[in-house]
C-alpha positions as CSV (number, residue, x, y, z in Angstrom):
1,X,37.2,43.3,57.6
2,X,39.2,46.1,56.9
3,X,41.2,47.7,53.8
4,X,44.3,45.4,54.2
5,X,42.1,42.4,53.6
6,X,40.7,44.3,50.7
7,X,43.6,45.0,49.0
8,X,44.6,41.4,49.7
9,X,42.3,39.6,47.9
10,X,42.1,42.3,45.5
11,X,45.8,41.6,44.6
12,X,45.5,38.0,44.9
13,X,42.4,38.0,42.3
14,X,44.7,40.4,39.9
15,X,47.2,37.5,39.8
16,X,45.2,34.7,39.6
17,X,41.0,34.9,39.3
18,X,39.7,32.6,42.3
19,X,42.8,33.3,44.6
20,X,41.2,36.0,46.4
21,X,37.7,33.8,46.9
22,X,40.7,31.3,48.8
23,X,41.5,33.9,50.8
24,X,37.7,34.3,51.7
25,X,37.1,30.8,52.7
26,X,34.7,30.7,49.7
27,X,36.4,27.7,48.2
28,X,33.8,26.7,45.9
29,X,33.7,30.0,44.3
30,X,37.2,30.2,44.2
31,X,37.4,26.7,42.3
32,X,34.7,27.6,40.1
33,X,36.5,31.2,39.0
34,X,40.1,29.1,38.5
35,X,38.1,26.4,36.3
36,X,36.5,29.2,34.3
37,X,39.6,31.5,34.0
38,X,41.9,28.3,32.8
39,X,38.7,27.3,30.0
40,X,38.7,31.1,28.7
41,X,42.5,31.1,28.7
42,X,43.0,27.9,26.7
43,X,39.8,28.8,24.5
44,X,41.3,32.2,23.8
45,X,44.8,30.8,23.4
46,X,45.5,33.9,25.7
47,X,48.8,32.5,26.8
48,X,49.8,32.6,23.3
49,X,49.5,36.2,22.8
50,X,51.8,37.3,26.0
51,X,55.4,36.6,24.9
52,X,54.8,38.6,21.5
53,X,53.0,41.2,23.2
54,X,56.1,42.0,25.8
55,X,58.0,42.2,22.7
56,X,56.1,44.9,21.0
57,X,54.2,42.4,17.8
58,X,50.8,43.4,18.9
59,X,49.8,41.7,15.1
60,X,51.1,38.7,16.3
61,X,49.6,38.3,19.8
62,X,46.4,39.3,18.0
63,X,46.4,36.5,15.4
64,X,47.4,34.3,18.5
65,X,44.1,34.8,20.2
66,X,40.6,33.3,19.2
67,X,38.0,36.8,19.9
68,X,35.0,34.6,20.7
69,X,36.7,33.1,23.6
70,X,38.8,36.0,24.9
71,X,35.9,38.3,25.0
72,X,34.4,37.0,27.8
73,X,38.0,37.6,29.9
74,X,37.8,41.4,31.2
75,X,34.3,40.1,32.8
76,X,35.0,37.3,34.1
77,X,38.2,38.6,35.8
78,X,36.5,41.9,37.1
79,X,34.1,40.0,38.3
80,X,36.1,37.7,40.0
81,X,38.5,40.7,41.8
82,X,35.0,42.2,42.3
83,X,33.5,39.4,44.2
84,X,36.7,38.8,46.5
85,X,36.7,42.2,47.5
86,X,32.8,42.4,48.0
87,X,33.2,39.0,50.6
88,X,36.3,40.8,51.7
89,X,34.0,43.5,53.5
90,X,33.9,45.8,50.3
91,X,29.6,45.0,50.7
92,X,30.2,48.1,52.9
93,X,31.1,50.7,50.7
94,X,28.3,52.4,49.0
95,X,28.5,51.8,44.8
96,X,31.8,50.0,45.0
97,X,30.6,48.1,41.9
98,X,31.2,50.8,39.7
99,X,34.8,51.0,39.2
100,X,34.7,47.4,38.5
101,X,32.0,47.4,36.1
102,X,33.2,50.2,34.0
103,X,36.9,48.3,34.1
104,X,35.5,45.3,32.6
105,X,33.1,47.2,30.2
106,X,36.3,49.3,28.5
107,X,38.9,46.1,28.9
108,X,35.9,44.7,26.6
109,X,36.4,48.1,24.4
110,X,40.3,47.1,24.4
111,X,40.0,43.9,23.3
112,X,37.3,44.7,20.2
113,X,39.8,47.8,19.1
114,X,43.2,45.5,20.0
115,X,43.4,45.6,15.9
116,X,43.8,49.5,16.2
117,X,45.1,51.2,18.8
118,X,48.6,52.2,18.4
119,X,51.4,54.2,20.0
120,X,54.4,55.2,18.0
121,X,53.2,53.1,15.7
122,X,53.2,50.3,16.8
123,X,49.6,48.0,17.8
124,X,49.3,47.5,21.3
125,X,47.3,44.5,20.9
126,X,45.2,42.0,22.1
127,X,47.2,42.1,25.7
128,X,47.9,45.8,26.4
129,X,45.3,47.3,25.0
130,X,42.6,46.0,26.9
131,X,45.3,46.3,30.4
132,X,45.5,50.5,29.7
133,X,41.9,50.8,28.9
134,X,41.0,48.6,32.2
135,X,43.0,50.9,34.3
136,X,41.3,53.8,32.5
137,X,37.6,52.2,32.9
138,X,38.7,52.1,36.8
139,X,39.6,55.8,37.0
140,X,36.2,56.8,35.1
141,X,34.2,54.9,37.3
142,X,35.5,55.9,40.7
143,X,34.3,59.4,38.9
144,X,31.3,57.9,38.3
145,X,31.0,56.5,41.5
146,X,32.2,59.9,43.2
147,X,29.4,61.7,41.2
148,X,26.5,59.4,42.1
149,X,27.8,59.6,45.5
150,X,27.4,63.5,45.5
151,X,24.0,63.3,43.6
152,X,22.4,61.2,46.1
153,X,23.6,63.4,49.1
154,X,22.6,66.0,47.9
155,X,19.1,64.4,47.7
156,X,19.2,63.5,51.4
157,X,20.1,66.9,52.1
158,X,17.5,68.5,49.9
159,X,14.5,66.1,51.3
160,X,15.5,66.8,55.0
């Protein structure tokens, strides 16, 4: 499978976890991943904390939420892009977990500092501040992934 289907299910998992496993004929998976992201999402009372967060009341989306539920979103949604893109043909591209992994690791970071990270003032919150430190976690680990990368050719080069 090539890019396109890629970036298909990749999309489709960013707007609902479980879609892109659909897309894959993995329809077990893909029931399992909607069933978990609905329990989180009710659990966290994620829903809850949108509307004020699009409004700019980062307080208020964060006394919305419940932390021991919505902690276990960034993973469970990384994994869930991760594993539609994987089965999409992504198995085929050397340390392509990274970027994913170090998404979900500082979404996880956004969440636990939702309380304190600010611009102009104002809390981000329990919704944004987890998106802009997922898309930064994505940039530092296709770094990450670009540095391994070099590392281990330069390995192969040095043990020919």
């Amino acid at each position: 499978m090539g890019i396109e289907k890629r970036a298909e299910v990749l999309f489709w998992s960013i707007a609902f976890p479980g879609f892109g496993q659909f897309l894959n004929k993995k329809y077990v998976k893909g029931i399992f991943f909607i069933i978990l992201e609905f329990t989180i999402n009710v659990q966290a009372r994620l829903n809850f904390a949108i509307m004020p967060s699009f409004y700019g009341k980062g307080e208020l989306a964060n006394a919305s939420v419940d932390y021991q539920w919505i902690m276990f979103y960034p993973c469970v949604y990384l994994f869930s892009m991760y594993d539609a893109y994987r089965d999409a043909g992504g198995e085929a591209i050397r340390y392509a977990f990274i970027p994913f992994v170090t998404s979900a690791y500082f979404g996880t970071v956004g969440i636990i500092y939702s309380n304190s990270i600010t611009i102009f003032n104002h809390i981000l919150g329990v919704i944004w501040s987890p998106i802009l430190l997922h898309l930064s976690g994505y940039v530092v680990g296709l770094l990450i992934r670009k540095l391994v990368m070099l590392i281990i050719s330069r390995k192969q080069v040095h043990s020919q």
